[in-house]
C-alpha positions in Angstrom: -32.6 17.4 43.6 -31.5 14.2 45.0 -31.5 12.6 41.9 -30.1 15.1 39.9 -26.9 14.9 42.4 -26.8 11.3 41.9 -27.2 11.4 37.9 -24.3 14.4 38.0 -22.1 12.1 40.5 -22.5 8.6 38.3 -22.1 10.4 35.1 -18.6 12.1 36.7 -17.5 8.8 38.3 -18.0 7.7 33.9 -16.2 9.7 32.6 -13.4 9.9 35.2 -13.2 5.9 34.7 -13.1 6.2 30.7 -10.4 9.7 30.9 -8.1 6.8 32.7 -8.8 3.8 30.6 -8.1 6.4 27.3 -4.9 7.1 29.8 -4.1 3.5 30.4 -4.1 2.6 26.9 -2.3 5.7 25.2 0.7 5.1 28.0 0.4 1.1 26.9 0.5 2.3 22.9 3.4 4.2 23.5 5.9 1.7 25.6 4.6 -0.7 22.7 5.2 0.9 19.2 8.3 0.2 18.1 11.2 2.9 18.1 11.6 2.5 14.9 10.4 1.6 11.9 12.2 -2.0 11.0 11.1 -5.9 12.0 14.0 -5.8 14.3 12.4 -3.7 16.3 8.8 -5.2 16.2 7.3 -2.9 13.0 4.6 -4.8 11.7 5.1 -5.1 7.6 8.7 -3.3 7.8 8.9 -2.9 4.0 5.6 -1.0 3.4 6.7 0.9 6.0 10.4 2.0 4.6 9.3 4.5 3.3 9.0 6.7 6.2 12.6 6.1 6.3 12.9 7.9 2.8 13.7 11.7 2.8 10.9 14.1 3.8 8.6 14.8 0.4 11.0 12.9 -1.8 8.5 10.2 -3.6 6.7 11.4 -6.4 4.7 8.0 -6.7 3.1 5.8 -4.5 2.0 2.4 -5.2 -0.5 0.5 -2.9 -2.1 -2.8 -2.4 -1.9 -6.4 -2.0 0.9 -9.1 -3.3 -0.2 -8.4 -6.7 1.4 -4.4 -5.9 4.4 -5.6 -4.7 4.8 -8.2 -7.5 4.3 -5.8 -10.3 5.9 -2.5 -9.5 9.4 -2.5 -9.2 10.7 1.2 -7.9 14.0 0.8 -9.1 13.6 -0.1 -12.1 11.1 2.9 -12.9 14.1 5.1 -11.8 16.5 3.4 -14.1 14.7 4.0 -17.0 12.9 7.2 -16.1 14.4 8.8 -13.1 10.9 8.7 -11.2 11.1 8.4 -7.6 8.5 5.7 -5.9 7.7 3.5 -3.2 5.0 0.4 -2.9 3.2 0.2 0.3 1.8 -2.9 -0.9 1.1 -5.9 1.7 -0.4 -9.7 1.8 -4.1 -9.8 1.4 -4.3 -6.2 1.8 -7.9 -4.8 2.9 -9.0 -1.1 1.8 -9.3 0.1 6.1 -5.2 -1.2 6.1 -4.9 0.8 2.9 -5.8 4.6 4.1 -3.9 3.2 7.3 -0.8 2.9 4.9 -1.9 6.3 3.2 -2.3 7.9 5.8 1.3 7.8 7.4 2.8 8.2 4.3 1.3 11.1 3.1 2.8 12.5 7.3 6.2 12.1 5.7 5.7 12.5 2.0 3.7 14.3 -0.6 3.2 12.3 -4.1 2.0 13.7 -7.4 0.6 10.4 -7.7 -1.0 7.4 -5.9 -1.8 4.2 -8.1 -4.0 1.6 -6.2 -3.6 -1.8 -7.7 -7.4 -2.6 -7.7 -7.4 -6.6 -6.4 -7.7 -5.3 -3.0 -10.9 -3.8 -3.8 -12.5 -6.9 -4.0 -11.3 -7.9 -0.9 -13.9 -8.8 1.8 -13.9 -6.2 4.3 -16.3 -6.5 7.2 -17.6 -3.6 9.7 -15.8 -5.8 12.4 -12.4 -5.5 10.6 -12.6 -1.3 9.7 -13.5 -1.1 13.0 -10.4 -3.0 14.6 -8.6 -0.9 12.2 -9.5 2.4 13.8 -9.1 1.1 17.1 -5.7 0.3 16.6 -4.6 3.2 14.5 -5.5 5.3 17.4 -4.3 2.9 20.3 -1.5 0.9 18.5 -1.9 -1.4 21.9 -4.2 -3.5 19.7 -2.1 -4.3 16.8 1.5 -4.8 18.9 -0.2 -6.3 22.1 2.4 -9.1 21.7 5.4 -6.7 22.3 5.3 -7.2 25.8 7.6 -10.2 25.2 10.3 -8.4 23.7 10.3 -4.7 24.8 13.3 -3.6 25.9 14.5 -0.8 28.4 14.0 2.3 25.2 11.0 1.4 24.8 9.9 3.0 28.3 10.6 6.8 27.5 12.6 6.4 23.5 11.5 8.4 21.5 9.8 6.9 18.2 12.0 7.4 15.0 11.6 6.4 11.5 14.8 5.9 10.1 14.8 3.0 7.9 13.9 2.3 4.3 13.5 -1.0 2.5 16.6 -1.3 0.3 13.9 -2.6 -3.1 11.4 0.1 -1.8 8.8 -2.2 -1.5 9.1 -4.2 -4.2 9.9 -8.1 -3.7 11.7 -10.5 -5.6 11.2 -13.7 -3.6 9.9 -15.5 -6.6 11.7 -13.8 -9.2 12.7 -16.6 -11.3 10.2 -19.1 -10.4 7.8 -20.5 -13.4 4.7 -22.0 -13.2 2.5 -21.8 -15.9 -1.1 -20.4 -16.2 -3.9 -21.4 -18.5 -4.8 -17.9 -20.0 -7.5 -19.7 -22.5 -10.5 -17.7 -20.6 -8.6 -14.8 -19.4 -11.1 -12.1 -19.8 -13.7 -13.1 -21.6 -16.3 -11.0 -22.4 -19.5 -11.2 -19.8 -22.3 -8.9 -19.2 -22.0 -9.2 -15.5 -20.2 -6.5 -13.5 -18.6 -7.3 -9.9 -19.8 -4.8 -7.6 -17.6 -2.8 -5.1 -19.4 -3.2 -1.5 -20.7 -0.9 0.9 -18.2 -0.7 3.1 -15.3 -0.9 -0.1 -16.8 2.2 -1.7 -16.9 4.2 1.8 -12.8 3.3 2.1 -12.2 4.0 -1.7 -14.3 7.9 -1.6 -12.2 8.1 2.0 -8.7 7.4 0.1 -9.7 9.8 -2.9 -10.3 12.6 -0.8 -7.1 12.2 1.4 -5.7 12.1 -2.0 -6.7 15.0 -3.1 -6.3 16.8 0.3 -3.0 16.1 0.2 -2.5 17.3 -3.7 -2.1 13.8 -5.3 -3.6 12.4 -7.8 -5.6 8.7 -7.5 -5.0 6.5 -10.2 -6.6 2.7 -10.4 -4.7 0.5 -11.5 -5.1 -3.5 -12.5 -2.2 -5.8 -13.1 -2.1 -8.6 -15.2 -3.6 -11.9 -13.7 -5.7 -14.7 -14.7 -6.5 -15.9 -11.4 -7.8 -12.6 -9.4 -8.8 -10.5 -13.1 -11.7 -10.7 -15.2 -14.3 -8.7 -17.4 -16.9 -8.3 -14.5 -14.8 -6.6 -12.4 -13.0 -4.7 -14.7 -16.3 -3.6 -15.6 -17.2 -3.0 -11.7 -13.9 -0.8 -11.6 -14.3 0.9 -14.4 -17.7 1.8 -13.5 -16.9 2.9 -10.3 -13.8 4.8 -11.5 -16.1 7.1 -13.3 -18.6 8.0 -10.0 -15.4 8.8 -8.5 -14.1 11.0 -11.5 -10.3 8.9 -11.5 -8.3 7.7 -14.2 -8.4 3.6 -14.6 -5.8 1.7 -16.4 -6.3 -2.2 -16.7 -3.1 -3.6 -18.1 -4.9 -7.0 -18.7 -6.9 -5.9 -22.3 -7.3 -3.1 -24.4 -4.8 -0.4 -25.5 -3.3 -0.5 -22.2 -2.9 -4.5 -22.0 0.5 -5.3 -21.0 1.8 -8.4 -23.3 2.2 -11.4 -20.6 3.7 -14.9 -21.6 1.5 -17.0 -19.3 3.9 -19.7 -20.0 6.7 -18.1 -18.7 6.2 -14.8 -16.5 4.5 -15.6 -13.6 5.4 -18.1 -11.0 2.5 -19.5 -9.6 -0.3 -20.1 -12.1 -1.3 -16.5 -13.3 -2.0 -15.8 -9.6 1.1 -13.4 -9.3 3.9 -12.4 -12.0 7.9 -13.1 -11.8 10.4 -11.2 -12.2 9.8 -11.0 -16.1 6.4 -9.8 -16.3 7.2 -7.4 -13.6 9.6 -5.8 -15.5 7.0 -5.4 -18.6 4.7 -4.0 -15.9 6.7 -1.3 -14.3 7.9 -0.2 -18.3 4.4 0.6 -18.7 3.8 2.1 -15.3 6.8 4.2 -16.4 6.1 5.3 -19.8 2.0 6.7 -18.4 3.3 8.2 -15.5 6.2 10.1 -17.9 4.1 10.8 -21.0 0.6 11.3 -18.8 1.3 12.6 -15.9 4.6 14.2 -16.2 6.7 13.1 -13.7 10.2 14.7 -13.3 13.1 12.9 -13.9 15.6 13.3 -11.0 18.6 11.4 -12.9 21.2 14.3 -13.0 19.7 15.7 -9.6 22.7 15.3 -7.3 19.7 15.6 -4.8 19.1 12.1 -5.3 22.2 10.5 -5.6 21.5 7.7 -3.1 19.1 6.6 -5.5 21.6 6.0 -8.3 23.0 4.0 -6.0 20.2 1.6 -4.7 19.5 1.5 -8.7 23.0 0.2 -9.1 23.0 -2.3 -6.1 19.4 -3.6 -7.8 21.1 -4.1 -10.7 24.0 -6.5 -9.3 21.2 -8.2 -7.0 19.7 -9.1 -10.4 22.9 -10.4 -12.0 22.9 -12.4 -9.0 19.4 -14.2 -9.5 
């Protein structure tokens, strides 16, 4: 009887210690999120992020991924020439856990018909160490702002958390826009019976994103963008394969019908490693003309619902005069 007291007593002292450590650390979480959702005030990747800022279920497309997203899909032009409203959640060296992260707080704000993954990140390396953190700090964001404490101010006590901002490119990035650097395309995609394999861990995140996908009425499309330094036939084999287990549609705009016509000598800006603002352009046409003729996305042009968007198109288009 003794010991059964004891066992009872140690195992209520646990979890009385571990309901005030979860206590501790959602308190801490909350004092350090930022208030809102812009670098000013501490947000972590501010333009992925915009597009909580962006009216409630107002984004019919959703682009995610790594540099070679946010180099390649340009939301503004897509509505100039087709009146589709997007966003591109796309961040450096992107791993698939920081991915359905992304996804996942969209999808609280908006509902797209369709989310295209730009596939690089799949091959990024993505250890159990690394999805793990990832949880950790989805549900205690203490982990990933830890080094607010320097800069919190007196709302971050008790103010309430708003979203309220949106990246005025939606995502898209134009720091290299007319840079050139040439890339040697002479081996770009040549043929190869080997196939890159997606990992483990890669596949779990990729069946993960699909069904929030799907949950959430969207459609998952794969996508690859033009580049000789991250692209080639084994793993545009490895995709292509793995699209098929998971029953999506795959596009790889780097050979076939779907190749998207790239002058290595003058549309990309550091080697065939990223494109410039030229090849970009080329890219999103494309984007535009399968998500109009395969998908059928609406075109909100003459929708006075979406004015503001007419006018970040024309703003885009006087930033690019500019260049």
């Amino acid at each position: 009887m003794v010991r059964v007291v004891r066992h009872i007593r140690s195992t209520a002292i646990a979890l009385t210690v571990m309901a005030v450590a979860v206590a501790l650390l959602a308190g801490a979480s909350y004092v350090v999120m930022p208030k809102n959702n812009q670098a000013e005030f501490g947000q972590v990747d501010a333009a992925a992020h915009g597009v909580m800022g962006e009216p409630a279920n107002s984004i019919d497309v959703l682009f995610l991924g790594d540099s070679e997203a946010f180099s390649s899909f340009s939301p503004l032009q897509l509505w100039g020439e087709r009146g589709i409203t997007s966003y591109t959640c796309a961040t450096s060296a992107q791993r698939l856990s920081y991915t359905r992260t992304l996804l996942a707080r969209a999808l609280k704000r908006q509902r797209p018909r369709v989310v295209m993954l730009e596939t690089d990140c799949v091959y990024a390396r993505l250890t159990l160490g690394d999805a793990a953190f990832r949880l950790l700090s989805d549900v205690f964001p203490i982990f990933e702002y830890h080094d607010r404490w320097k800069h919190l101010r007196p709302e971050d006590i008790a103010g309430s958390v708003r979203q309220t901002w949106t990246d005025e490119l939606k995502g898209f990035r134009l720091d290299h826009a007319m840079d050139i650097k040439a890339a040697d395309d002479s081996s770009h995609m040549a043929e190869t019976d080997k196939v890159a394999k997606v990992s483990r861990l890669n596949r779990l995140h990729l069946n993960e994103i699909h069904r929030m996908c799907t949950e959430h009425g969207a459609k998952l499309v794969l996508v690859s963008t033009p580049s000789t330094v991250n692209w080639n036939m084994a793993r545009h084999r490895g995709i292509e394969q793995f699209a098929r287990e998971m029953g999506v549609d795959y596009y790889d705009f780097n050979l076939g019908e779907h190749e998207v016509p790239i002058d290595w000598s003058c549309e990309t800006y550091d080697g065939g490693d990223h494109l410039n603002l030229a090849g970009a352009k080329k890219v999103t046409s494309a984007v535009g003309a399968l998500l109009s003729e395969v998908y059928d996305m609406p075109d909100h042009r003459q929708d006075a619902a979406f004015d503001a968007w007419n006018d970040a198109y024309n703003r885009y288009q006087q930033r690019l005069s500019a260049l």
